[in-house]
ZAVO-690193 format. One line per 4 residues: number of its first residue (from 1); their letters; for each residue x, y, z of N, C-alpha, C. Coordinates in Angstrom, 1 decimal. Each point is the difference from the previous one (the first is absolute). Layout:
NUM> a> X Y Z X Y Z X Y Z | ...
END
This chain:
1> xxxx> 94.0 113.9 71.4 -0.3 -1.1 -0.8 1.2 -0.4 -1.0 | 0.7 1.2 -0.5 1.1 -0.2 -0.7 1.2 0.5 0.4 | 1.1 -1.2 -0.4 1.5 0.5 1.3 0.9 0.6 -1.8 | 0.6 1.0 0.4 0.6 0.5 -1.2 1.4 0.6 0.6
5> xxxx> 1.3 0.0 -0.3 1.2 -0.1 0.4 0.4 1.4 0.1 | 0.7 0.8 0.4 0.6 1.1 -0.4 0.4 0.2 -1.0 | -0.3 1.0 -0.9 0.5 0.6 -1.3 -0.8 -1.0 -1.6 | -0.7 -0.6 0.7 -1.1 -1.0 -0.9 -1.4 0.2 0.1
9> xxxx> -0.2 0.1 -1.7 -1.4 0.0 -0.3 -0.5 -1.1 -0.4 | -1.8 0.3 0.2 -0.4 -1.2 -0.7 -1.2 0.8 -0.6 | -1.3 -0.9 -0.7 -1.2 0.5 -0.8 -1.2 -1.0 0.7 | -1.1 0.6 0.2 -0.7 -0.3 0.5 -1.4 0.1 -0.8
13> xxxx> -0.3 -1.2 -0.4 -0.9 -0.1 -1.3 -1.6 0.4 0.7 | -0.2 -0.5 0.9 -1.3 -0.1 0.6 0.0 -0.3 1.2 | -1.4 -0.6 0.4 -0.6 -0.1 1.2 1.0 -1.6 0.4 | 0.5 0.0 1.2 0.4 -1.5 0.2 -1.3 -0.6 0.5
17> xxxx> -0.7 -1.4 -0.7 -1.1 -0.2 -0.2 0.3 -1.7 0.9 | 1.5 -0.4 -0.1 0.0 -1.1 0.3 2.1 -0.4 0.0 | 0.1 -1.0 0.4 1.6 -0.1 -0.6 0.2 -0.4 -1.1 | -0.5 0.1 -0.9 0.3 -0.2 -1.7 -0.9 0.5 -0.5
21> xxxx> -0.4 1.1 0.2 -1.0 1.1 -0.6 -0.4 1.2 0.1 | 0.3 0.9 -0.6 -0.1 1.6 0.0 -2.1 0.4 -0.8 | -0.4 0.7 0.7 -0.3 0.8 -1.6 -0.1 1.4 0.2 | 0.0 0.3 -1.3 0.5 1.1 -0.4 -0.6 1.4 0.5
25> xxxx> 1.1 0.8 -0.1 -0.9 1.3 0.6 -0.5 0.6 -1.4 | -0.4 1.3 0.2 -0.3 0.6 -1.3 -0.6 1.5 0.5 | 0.5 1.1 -0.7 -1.0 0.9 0.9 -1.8 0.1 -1.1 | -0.6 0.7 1.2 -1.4 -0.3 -0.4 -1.0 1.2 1.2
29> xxxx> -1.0 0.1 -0.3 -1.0 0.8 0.4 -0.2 -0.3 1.5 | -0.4 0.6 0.6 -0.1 -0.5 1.6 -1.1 -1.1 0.0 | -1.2 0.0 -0.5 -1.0 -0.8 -0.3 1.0 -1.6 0.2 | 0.4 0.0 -1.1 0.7 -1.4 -0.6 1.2 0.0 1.0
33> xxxx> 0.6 0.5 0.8 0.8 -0.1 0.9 0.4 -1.3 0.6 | 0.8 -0.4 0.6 0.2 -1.4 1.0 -0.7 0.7 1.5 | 0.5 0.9 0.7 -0.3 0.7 1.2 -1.5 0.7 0.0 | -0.6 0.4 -1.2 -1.5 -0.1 0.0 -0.8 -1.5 0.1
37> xxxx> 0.8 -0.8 -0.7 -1.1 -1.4 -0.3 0.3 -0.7 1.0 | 1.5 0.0 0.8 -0.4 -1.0 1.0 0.2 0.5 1.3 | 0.1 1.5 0.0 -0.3 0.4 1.5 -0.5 0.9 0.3 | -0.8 0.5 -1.1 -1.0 1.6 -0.2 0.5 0.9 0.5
41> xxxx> 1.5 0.5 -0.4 0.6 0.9 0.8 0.9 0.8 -1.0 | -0.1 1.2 -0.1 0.1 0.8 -1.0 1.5 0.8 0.7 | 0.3 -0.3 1.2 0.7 1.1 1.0 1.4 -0.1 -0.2 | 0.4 -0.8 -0.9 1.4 -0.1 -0.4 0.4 -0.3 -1.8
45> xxxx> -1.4 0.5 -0.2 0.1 0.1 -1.6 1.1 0.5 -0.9 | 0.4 -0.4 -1.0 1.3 0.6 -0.4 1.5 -0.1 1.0 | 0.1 -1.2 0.8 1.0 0.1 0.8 0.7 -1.3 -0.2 | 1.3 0.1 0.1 1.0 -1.0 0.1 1.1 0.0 1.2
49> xxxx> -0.4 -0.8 1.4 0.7 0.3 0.7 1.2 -0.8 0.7 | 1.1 -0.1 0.5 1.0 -0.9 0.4 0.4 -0.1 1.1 | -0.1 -0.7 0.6 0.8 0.1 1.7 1.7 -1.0 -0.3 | 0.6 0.9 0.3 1.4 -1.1 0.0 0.8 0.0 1.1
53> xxxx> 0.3 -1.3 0.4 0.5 -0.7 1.3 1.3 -0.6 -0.4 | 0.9 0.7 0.7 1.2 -0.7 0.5 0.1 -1.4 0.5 | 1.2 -0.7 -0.3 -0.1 -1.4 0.2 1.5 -0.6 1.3 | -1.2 -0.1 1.3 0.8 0.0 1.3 1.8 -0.4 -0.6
57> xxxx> 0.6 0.7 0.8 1.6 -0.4 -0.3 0.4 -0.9 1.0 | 1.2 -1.3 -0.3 -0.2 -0.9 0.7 0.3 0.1 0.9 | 0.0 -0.4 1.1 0.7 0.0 1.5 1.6 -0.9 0.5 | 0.5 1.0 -0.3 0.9 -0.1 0.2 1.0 -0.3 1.7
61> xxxx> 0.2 -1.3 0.3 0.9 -0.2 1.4 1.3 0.4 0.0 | 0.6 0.4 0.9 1.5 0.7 0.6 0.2 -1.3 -0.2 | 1.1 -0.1 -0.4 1.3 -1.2 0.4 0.5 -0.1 1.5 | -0.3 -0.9 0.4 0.1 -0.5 1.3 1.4 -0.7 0.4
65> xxxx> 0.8 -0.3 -1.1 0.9 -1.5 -0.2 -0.2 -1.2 -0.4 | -1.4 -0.3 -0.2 0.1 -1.0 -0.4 -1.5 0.5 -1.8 | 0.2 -1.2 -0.6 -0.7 0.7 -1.0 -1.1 0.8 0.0 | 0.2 0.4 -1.2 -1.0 1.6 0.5 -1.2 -0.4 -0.8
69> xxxx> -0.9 0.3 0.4 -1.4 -0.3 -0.5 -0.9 1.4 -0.6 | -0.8 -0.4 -1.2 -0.2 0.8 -0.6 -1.7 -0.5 -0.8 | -1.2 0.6 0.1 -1.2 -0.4 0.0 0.5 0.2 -1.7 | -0.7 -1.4 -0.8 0.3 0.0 -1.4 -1.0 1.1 -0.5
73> xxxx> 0.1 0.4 -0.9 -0.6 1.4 -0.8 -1.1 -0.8 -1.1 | -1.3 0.5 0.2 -1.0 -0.4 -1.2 0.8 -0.3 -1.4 | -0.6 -1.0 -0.8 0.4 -0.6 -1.1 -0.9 1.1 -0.9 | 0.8 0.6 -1.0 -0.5 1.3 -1.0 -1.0 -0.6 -1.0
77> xxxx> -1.0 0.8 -0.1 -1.1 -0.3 -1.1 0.5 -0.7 -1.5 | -0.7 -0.7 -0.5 0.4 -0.7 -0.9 -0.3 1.0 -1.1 | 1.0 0.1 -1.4 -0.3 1.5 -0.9 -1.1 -0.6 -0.8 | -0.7 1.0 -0.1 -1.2 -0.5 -1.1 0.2 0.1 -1.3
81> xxxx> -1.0 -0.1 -0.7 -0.1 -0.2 -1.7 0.2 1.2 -0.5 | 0.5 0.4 -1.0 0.0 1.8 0.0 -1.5 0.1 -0.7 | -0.2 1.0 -0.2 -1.6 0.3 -0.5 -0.2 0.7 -1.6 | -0.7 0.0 -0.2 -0.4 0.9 -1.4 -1.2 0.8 -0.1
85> xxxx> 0.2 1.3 -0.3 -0.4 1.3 0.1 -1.5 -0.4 -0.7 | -1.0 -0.1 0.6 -1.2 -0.1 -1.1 -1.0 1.5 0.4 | 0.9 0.9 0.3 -0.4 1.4 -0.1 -1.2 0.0 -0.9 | -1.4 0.8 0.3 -0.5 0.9 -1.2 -1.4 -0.8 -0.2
89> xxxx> -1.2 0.4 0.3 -1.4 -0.3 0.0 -0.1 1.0 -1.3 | -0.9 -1.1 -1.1 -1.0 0.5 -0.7 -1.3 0.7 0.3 | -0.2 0.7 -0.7 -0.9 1.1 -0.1 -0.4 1.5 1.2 | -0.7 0.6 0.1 0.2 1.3 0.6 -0.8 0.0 0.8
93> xxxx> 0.5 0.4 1.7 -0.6 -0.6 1.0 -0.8 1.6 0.3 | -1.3 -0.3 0.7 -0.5 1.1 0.6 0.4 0.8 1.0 | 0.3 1.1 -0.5 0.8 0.9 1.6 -0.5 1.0 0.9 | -1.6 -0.4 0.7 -0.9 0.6 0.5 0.3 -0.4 1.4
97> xxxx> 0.6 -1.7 -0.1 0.0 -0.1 1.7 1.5 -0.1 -0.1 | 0.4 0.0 1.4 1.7 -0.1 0.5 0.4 -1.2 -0.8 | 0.8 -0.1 0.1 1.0 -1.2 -0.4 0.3 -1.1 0.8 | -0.3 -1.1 -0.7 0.2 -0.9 1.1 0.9 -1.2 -0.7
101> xxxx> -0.1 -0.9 0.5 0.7 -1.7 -0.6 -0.9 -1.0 0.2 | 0.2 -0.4 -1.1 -0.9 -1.6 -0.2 0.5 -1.1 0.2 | -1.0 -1.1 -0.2 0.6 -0.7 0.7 -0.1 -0.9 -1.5 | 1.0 -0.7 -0.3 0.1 -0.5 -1.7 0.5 -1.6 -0.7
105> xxxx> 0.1 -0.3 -1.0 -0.1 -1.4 0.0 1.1 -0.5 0.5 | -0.1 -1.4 0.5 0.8 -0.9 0.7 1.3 0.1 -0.6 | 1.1 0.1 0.4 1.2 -0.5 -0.5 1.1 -1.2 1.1 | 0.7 -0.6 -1.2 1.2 -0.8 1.0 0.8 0.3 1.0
109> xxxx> 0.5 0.3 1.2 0.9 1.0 0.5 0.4 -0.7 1.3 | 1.1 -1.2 -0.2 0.4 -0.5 1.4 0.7 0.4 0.8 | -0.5 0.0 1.3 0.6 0.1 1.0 1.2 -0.6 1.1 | 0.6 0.1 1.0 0.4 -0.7 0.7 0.1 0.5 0.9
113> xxxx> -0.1 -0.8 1.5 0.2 0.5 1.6 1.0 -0.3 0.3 | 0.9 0.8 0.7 1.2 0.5 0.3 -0.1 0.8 2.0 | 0.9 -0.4 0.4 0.0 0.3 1.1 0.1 1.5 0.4 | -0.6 1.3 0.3 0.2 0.8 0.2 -0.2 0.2 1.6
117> xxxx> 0.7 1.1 0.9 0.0 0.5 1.3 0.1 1.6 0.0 | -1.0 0.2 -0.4 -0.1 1.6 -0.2 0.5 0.6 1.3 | 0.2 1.2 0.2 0.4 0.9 1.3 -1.2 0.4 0.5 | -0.3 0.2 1.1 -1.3 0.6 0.6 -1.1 1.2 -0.7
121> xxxx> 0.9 1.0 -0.2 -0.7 1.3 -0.6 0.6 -0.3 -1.6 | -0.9 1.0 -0.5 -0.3 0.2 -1.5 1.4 0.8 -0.6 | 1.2 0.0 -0.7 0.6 0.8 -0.4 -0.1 1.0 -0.5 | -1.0 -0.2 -1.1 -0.4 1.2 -1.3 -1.7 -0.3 0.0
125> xxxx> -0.8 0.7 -0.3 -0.9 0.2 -0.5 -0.2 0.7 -1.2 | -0.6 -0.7 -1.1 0.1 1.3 -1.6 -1.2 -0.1 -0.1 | -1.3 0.9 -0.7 -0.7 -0.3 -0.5 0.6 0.9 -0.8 | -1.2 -0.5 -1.4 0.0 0.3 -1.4 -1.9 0.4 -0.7
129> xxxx> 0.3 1.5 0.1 -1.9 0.4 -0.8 0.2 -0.2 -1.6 | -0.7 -0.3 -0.2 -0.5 -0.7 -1.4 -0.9 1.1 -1.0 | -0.1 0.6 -0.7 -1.8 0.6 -0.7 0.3 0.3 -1.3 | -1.5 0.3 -0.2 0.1 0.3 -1.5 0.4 1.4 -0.3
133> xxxx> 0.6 0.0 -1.5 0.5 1.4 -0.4 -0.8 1.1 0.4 | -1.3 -0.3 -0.4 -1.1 0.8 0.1 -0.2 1.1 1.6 | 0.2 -1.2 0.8 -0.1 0.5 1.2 0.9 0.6 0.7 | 1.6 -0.5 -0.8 1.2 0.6 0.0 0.1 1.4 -0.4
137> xxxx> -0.8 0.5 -0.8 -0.3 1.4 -0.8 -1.0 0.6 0.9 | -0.9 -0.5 0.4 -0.8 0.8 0.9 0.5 0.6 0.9 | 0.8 -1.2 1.2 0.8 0.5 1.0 1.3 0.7 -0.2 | 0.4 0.5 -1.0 1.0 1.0 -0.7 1.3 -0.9 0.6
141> xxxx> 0.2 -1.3 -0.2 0.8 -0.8 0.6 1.2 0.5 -1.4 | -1.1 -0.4 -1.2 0.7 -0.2 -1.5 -0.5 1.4 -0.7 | 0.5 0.5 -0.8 -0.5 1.3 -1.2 -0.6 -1.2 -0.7 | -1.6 0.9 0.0 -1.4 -0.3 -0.8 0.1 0.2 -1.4
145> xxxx> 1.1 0.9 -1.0 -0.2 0.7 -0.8 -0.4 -1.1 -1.4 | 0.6 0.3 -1.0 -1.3 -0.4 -1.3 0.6 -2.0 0.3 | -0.1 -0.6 -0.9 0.6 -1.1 0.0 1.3 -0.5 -0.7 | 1.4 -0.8 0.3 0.9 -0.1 -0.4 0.5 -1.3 -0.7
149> xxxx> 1.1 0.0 -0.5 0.2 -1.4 -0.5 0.5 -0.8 1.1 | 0.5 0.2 1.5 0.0 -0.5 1.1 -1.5 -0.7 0.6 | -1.0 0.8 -0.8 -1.2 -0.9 0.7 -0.8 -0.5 -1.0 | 0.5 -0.7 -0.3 -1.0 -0.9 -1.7 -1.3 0.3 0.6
153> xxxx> -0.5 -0.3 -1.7 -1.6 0.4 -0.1 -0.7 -1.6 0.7 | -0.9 0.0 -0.2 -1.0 -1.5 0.0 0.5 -1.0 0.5 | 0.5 -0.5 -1.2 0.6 -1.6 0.0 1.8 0.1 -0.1 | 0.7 0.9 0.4 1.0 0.5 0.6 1.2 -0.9 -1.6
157> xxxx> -0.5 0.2 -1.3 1.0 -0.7 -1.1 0.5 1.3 -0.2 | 1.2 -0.7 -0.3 1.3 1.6 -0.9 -0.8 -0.2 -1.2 | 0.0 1.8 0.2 -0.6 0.2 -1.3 0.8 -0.3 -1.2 | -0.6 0.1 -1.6 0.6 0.1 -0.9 0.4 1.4 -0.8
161> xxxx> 1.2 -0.3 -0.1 0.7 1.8 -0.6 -1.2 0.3 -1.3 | -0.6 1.2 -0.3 -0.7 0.0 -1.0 0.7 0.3 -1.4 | 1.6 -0.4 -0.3 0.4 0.0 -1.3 0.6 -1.8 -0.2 | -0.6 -0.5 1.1 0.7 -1.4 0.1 -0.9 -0.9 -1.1
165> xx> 1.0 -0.8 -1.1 -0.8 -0.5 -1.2 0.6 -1.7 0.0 | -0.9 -0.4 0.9 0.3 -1.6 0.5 -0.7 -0.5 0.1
END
């Protein structure tokens, strides 16, 4: 769905919903999920996955003597808008069920079609698992031990120093 260049990133706000509209992910309880609500399907909960495809190389003709012919090369994606970090949901989510992503309000996010010729087979495959701390401690992924200033309390504000007089 998206052509990205060698040695280039990009940010990926949400759901592509349309060509000039994203919305947003967010993580969230499996219930409230996107892959619960619109396809009752729990089997890839917590998952973020990528297939990336090479982009056919052109074909190139031997010189014969007389001019040499050469299939023109797809015209490169037009660069997008840069984006802005809107990181970080309010309040404290329940962590009974897996982890999932929501599906969240509309935002602007244009697109453009560009000619791609992928290669037959898949180059890379990544996935990426997702979960809560919680379950991160269970499965001895992470040390369970007391709590740290790496893992804010509640509503995740820097605390205040208790001789701070401001």
């Amino acid at each position: 769905m998206y052509i990205i260049g060698p040695y280039e990133t990009h940010t990926f706000e949400g759901w592509r919903t349309g060509m000039d509209r994203t919305n947003r992910f967010y993580f969230t309880e499996q219930t409230d999920s996107y892959a619960e609500k619109v396809f009752a399907d729990a089997s890839a909960m917590g998952t973020i996955a990528l297939a990336v495809y090479r982009e056919k190389s052109a074909e190139i003709v031997p010189y014969s003597g007389s001019a040499s012919r050469m299939k023109e090369a797809p015209a490169k994606a037009a660069p997008s808008a840069p984006s802005q970090d809107r990181s970080g949901e309010a309040g404290e989510l329940k962590k009974r069920e897996q982890a999932g992503t929501g599906f969240g309000e509309t935002t602007y996010s244009p697109a453009y079609v560009v000619h791609f010729d992928p290669e037959d087979s898949m180059a890379e495959r990544i996935v990426l698992k997702y979960e809560w701390r919680s379950e991160l401690c269970k499965k001895g992924i992470i040390p369970c031990g007391p709590k740290n200033r790496f893992w804010p309390d509640e509503y995740e504000f820097a605390p205040i120093p208790k001789d701070f007089k401001g």
